[in-house]
C-alpha positions as a Markdown table, in Angstrom:
| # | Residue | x | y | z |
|---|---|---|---|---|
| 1 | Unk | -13.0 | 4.5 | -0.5 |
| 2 | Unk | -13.5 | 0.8 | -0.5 |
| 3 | Unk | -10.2 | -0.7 | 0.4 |
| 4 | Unk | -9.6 | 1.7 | 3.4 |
| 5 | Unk | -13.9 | 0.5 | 4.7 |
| 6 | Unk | -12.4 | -2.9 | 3.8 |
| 7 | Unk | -9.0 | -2.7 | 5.9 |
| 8 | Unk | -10.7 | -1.3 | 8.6 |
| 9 | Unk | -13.1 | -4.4 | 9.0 |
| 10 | Unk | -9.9 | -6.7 | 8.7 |
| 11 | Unk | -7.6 | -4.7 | 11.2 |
| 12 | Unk | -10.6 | -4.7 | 13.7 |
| 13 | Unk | -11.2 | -8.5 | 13.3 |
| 14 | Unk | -7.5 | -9.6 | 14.0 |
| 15 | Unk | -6.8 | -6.9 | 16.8 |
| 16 | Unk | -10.1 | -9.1 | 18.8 |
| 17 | Unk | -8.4 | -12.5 | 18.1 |
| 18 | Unk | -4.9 | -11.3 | 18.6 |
| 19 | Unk | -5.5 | -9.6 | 22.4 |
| 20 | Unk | -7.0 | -13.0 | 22.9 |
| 21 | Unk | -3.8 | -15.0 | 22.3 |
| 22 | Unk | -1.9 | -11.9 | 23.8 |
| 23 | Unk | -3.8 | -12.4 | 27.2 |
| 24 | Unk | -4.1 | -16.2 | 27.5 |
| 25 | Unk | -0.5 | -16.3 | 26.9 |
| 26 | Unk | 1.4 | -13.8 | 28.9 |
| 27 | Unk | -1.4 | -14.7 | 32.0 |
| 28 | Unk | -0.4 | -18.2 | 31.6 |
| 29 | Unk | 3.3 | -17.3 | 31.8 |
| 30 | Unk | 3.1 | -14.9 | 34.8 |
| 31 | Unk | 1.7 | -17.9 | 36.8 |
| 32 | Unk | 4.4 | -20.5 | 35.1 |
| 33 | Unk | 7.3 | -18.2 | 36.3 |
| 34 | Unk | 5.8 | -16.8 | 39.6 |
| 35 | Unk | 5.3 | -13.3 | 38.2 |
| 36 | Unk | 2.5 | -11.1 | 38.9 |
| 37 | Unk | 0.2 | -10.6 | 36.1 |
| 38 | Unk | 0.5 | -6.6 | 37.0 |
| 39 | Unk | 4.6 | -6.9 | 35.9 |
| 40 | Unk | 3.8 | -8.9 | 32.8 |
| 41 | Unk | 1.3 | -6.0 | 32.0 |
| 42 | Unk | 3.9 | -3.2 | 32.6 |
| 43 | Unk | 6.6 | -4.5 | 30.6 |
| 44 | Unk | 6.0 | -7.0 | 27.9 |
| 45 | Unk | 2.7 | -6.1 | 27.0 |
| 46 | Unk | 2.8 | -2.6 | 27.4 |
| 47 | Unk | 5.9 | -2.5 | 24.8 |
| 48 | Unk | 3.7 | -4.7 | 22.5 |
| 49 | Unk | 1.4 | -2.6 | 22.4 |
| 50 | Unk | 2.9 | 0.3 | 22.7 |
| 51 | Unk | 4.8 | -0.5 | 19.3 |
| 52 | Unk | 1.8 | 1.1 | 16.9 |
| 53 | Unk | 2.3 | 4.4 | 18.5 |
| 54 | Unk | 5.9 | 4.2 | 18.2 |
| 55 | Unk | 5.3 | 3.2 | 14.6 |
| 56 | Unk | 3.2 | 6.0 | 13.7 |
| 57 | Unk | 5.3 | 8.7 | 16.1 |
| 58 | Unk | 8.5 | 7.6 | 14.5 |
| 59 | Unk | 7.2 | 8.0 | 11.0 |
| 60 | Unk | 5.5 | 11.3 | 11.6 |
| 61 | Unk | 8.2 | 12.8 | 13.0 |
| 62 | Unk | 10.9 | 11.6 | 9.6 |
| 63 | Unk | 8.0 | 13.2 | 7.3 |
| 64 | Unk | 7.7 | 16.0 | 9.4 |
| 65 | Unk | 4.1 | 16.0 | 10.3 |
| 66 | Unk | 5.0 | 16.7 | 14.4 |
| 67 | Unk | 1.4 | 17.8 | 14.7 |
| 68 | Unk | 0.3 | 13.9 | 14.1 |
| 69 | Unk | 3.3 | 12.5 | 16.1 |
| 70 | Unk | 2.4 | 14.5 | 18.7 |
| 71 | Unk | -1.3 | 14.1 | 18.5 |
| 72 | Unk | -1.2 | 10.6 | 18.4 |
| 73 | Unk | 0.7 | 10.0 | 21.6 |
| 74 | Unk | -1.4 | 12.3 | 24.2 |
| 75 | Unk | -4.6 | 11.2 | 22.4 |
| 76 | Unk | -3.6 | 7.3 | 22.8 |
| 77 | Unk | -3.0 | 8.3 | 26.7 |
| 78 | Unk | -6.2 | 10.2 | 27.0 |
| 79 | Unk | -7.8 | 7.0 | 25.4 |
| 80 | Unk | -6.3 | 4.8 | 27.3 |
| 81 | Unk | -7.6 | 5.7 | 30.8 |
| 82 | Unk | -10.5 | 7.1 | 29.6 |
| 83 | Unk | -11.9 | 4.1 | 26.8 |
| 84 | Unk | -9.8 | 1.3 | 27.7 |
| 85 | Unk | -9.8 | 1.8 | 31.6 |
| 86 | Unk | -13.4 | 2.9 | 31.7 |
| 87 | Unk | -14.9 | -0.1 | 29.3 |
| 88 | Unk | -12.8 | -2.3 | 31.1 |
| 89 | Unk | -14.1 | -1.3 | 34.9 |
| 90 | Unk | -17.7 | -1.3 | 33.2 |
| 91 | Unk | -17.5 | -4.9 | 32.5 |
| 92 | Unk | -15.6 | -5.9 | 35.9 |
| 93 | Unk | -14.8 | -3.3 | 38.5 |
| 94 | Unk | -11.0 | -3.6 | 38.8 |
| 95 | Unk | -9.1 | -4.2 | 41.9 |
| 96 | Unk | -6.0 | -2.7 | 42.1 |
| 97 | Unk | -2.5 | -3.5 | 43.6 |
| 98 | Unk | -1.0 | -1.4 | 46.3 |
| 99 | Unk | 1.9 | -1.0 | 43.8 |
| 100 | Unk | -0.5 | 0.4 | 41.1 |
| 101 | Unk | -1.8 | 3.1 | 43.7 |
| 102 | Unk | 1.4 | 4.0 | 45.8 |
| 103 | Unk | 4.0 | 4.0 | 42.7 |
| 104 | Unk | 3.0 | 3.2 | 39.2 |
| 105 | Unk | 0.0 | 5.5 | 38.7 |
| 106 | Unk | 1.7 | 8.6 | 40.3 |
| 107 | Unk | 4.4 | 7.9 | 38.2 |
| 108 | Unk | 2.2 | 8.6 | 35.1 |
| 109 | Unk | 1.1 | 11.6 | 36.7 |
| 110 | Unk | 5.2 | 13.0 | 37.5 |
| 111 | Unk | 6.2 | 12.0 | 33.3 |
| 112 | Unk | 3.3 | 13.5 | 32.1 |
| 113 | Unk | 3.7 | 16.5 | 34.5 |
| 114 | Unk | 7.7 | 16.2 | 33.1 |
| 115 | Unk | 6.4 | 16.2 | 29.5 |
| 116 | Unk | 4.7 | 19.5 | 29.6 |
| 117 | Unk | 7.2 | 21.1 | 30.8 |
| 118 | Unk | 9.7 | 20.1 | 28.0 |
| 119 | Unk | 7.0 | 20.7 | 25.5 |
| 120 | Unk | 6.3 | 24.0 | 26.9 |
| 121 | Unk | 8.6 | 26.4 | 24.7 |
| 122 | Unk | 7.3 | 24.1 | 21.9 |
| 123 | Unk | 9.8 | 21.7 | 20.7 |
| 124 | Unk | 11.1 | 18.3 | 22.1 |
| 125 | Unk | 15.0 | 19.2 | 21.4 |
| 126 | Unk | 17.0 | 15.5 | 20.9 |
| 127 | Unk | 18.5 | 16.1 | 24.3 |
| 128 | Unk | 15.0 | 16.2 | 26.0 |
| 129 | Unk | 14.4 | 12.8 | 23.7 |
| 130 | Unk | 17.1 | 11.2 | 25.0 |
| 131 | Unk | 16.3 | 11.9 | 28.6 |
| 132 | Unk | 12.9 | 10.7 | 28.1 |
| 133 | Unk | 14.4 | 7.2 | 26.2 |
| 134 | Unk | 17.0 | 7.0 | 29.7 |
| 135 | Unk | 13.7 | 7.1 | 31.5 |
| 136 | Unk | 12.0 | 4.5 | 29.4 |
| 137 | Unk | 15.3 | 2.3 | 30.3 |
| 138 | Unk | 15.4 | 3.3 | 34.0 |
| 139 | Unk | 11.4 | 2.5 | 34.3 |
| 140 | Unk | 12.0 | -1.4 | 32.3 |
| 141 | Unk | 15.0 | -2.1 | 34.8 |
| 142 | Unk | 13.5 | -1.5 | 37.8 |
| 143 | Unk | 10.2 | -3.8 | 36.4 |
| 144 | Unk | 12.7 | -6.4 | 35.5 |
| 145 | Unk | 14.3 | -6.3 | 39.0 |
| 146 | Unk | 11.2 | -6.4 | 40.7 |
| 147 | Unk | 9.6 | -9.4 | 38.4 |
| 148 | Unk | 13.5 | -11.1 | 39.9 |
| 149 | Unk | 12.3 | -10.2 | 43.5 |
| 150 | Unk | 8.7 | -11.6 | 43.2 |
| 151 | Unk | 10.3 | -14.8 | 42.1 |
| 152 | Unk | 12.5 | -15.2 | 44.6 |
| 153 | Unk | 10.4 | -14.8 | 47.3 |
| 154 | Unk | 7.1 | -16.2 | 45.5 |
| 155 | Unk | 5.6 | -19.5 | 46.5 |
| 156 | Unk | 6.3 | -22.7 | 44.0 |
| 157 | Unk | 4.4 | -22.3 | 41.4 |
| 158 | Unk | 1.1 | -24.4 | 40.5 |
| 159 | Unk | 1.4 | -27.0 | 37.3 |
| 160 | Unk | 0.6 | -25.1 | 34.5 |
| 161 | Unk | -0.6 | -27.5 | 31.9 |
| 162 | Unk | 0.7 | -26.8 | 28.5 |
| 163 | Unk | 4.4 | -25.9 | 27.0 |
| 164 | Unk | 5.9 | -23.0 | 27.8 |
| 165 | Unk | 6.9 | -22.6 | 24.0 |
| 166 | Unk | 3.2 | -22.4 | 23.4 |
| 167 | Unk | 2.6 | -19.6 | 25.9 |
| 168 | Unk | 5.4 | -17.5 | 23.9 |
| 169 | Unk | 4.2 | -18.4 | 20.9 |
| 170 | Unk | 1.0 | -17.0 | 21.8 |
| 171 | Unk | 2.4 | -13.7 | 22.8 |
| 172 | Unk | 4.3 | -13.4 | 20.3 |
| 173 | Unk | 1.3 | -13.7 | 17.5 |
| 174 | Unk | -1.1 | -11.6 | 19.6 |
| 175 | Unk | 1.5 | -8.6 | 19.6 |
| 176 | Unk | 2.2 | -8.9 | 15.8 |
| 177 | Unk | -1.6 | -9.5 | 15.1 |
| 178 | Unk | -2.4 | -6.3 | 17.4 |
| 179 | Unk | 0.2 | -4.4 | 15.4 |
| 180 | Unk | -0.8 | -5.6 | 12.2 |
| 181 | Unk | -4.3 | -5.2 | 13.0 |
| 182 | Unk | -3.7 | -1.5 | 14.4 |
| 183 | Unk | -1.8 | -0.3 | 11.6 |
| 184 | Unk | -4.9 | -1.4 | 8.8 |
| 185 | Unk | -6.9 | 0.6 | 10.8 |
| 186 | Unk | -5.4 | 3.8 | 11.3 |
| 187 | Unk | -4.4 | 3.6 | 7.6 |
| 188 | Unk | -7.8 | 2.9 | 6.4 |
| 189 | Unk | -9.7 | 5.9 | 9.1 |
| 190 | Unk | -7.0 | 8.0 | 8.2 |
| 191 | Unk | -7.7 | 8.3 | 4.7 |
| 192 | Unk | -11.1 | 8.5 | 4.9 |
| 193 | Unk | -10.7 | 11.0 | 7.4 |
| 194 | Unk | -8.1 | 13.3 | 4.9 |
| 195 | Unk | -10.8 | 12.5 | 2.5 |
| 196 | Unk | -13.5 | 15.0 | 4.7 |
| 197 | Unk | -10.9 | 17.0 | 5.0 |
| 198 | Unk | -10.0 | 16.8 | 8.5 |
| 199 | Unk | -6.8 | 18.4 | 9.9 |
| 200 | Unk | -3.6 | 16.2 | 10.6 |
| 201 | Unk | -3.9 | 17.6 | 14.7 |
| 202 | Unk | -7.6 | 16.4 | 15.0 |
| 203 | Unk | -6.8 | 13.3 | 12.9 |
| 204 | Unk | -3.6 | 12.5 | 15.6 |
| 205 | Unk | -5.5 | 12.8 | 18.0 |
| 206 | Unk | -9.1 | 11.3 | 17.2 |
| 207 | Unk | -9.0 | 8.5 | 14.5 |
| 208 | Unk | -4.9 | 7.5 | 14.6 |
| 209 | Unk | -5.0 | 7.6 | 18.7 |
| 210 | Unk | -7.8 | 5.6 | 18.8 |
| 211 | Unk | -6.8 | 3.2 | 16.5 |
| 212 | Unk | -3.4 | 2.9 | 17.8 |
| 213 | Unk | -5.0 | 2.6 | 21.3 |
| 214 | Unk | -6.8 | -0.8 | 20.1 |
| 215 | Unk | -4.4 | -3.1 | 21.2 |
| 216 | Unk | -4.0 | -1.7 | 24.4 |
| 217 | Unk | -8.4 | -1.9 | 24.4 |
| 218 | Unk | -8.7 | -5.2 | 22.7 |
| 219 | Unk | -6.1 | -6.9 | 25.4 |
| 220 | Unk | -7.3 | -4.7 | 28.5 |
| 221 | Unk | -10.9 | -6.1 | 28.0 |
| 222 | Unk | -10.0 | -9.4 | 27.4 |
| 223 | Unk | -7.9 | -9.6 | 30.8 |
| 224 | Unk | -10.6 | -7.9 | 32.8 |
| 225 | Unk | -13.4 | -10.2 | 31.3 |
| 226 | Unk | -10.9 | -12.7 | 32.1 |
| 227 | Unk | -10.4 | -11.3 | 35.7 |
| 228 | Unk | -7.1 | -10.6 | 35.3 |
| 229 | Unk | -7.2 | -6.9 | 36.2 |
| 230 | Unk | -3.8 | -6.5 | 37.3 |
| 231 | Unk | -2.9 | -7.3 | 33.5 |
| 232 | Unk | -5.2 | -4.6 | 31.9 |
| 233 | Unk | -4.3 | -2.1 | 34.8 |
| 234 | Unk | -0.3 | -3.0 | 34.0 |
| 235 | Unk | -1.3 | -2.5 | 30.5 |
| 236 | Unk | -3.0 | 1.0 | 30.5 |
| 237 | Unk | 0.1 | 2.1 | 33.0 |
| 238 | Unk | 2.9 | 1.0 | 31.1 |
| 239 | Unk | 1.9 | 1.7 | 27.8 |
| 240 | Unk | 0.6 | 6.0 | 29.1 |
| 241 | Unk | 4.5 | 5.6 | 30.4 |
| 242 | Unk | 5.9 | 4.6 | 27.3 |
| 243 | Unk | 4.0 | 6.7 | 25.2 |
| 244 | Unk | 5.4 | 9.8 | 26.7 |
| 245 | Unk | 9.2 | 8.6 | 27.2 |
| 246 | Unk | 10.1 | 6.0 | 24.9 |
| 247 | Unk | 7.6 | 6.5 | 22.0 |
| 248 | Unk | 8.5 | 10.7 | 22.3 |
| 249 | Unk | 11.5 | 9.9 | 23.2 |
| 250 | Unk | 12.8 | 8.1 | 20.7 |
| 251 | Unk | 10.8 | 10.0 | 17.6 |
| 252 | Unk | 12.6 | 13.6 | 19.0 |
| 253 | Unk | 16.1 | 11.5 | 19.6 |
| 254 | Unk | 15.8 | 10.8 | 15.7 |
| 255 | Unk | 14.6 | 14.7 | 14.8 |
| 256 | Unk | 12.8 | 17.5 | 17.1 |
| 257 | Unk | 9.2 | 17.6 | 17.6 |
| 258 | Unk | 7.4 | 20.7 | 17.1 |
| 259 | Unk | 4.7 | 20.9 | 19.7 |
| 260 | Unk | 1.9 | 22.9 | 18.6 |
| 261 | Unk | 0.2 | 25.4 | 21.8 |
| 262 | Unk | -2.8 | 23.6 | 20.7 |
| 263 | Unk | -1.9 | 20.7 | 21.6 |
| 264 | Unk | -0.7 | 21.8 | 25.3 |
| 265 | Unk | -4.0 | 23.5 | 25.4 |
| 266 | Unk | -6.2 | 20.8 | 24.1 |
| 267 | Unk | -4.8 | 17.9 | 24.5 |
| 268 | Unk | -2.1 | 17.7 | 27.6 |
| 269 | Unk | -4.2 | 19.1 | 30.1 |
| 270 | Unk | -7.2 | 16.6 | 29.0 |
| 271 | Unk | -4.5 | 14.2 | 29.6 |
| 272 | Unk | -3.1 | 15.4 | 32.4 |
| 273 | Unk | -6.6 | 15.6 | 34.3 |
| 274 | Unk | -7.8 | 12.5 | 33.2 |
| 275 | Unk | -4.5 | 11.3 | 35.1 |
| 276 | Unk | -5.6 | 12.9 | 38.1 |
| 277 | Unk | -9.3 | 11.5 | 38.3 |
| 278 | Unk | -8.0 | 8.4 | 37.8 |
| 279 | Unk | -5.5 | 8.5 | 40.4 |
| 280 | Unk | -8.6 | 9.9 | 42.8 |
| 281 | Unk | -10.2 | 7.1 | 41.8 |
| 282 | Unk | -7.3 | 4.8 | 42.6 |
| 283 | Unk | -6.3 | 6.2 | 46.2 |
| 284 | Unk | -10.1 | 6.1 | 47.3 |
| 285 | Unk | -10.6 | 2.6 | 47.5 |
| 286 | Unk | -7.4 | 0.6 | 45.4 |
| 287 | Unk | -10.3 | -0.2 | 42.9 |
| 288 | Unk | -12.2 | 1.6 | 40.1 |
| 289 | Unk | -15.9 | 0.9 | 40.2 |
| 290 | Unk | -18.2 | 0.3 | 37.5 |
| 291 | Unk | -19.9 | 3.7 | 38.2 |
| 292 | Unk | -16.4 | 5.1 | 38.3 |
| 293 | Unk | -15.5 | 3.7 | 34.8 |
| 294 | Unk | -18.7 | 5.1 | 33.2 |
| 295 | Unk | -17.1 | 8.9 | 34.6 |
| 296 | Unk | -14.1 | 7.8 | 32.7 |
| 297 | Unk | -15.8 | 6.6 | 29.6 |
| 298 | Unk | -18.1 | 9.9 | 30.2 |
| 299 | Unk | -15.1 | 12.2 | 30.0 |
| 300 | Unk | -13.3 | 10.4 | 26.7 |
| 301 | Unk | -16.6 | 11.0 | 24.9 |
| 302 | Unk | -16.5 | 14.7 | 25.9 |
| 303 | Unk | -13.0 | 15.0 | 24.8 |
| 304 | Unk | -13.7 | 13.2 | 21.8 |
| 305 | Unk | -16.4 | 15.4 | 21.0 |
| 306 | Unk | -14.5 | 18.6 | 21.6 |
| 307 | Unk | -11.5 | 17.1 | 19.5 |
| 308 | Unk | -14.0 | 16.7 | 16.7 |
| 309 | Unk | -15.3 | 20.4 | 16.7 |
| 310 | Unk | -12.0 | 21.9 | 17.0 |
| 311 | Unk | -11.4 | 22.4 | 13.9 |
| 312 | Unk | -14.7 | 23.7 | 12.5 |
| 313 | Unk | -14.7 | 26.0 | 15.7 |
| 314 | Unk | -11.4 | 27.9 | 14.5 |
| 315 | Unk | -9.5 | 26.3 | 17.7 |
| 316 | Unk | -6.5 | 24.7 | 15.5 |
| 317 | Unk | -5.3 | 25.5 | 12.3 |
């Protein structure tokens, strides 16, 4: 019981220093190369930190264990506006793009909407993963095109001391370090947690979606602290988006998820709601208050609390 106590320490340690270097960099190269800070969020590090998940999913799904695939994807969503969103408009109310309100969030609403619906008869057939990895593709384009447009039409960008090289470099580290970082954590909770005897459906979506939701925390905290809150909005967005279509997507491409009712029951329509407040939220203002975020932090908690009873309460096998 040592080691996994002592991994844990470790992966939390270098998940704070990488989201650091993750932050400074990609902030400093959205200003280098006249891109918003929102677009560097969406794409390059919402795939970085997307990549746990997809680690975990992918692996799940080849042993079998759908319940913790499955699990671990609509927990990390459900922690990712409700902990990461929430601690991050507690420290600096976040001001959001028109973009974020009038496309990108109820786009996260419309794929998790799509999700359910696939999941509904219970499985994720490899035709359904595919269609969710084409809309993984689609979504990146369409980023990618509008980052183009944004430089076109952008202003000449400011001096930004420094080499570029550095800024990569940077980004690079901080999304192997969160990875790294991630992955000794959910290794070392999840064996304590089989230890107590807790189920592989309340472990997915608890201790793994938690810890594979740390990079997306570390870095989202780190760029609102820093004021960058189009970066640890983009973030949040892009990485609930991938999670469903290219994290899903590419785990039932490679064999068919089993969705448990359970986890439609439990833990997509916490997920779906949490969506909707946050969109609320969004539309009411195009910012999400510090009294806002403590409803969002308020309502990961309560799912978190009910996730952790589940199981002694007969609700999942």
């Amino acid at each position: 019981m040592v080691l996994p106590v002592v991994g844990v320490i470790i992966g939390a340690a270098l998940v704070g220093g990488s989201a650091e270097a993750l932050v400074r960099g990609g902030a400093r190269l959205a200003l280098a190369f006249r891109v918003s800070s929102l677009i560097v969020g969406l794409t390059v590090v919402a795939y970085g930190t997307s990549a746990p998940e997809a680690i975990v999913s992918v692996i799940a799904a080849l042993r079998g264990v759908s319940d913790l695939a499955i699990g671990n994807v609509l927990g990390s969503n459900i922690a990712n506006i409700g902990l990461i969103i929430g601690s991050a408009a507690l420290l600096s109310p976040l001001i959001l793009e028109e973009r974020t309100v009038r496309t990108d969030l109820p786009l996260v609403l419309v794929v998790s909407v799509g999700f359910v619906l696939l999941a509904i008869d219970g499985t994720i057939a490899r035709w359904e993963g595919i269609l969710l990895l084409s809309g993984a593709l689609t979504y990146t384009l369409w980023c990618i095109r509008s980052a183009y447009r944004e430089a076109q039409t952008a202003p000449p960008a400011p001096k930004v001391p420094g080499s570029r090289w550095i800024d990569v470099v940077l980004v690079a580290a901080g999304l192997v370090g969160l990875a790294a970082g991630a992955h000794l954590l959910v290794e070392g909770a999840t064996v304590i947690a089989k230890a107590l005897g807790v189920s592989e459906l309340v472990i997915g979506v608890t201790i793994v979606a938690i810890g594979t939701s740390l990079p997306e925390l570390a870095a989202s905290v780190v760029a609102s602290y820093r004021q960058e809150a189009g970066l640890s909005v983009g973030n949040v967005i892009g990485s609930n988006l991938f999670n469903l279509m290219l994290v899903i997507g590419l785990a039932a491409t490679i064999t068919p998820i089993q969705v448990a009712a359970e986890a439609l029951t439990w833990d997509a329509a916490p997920m779906l709601l949490m969506t909707l407040v946050l969109l609320w939220f969004a539309a009411s203002g195009r910012r999400v208050s510090r009294r806002e975020g403590i409803v969002l932090l308020l309502g990961f908690v309560t799912y978190l609390t009910v996730s952790a009873l589940r199981q002694k309460l007969g609700w999942v096998a």
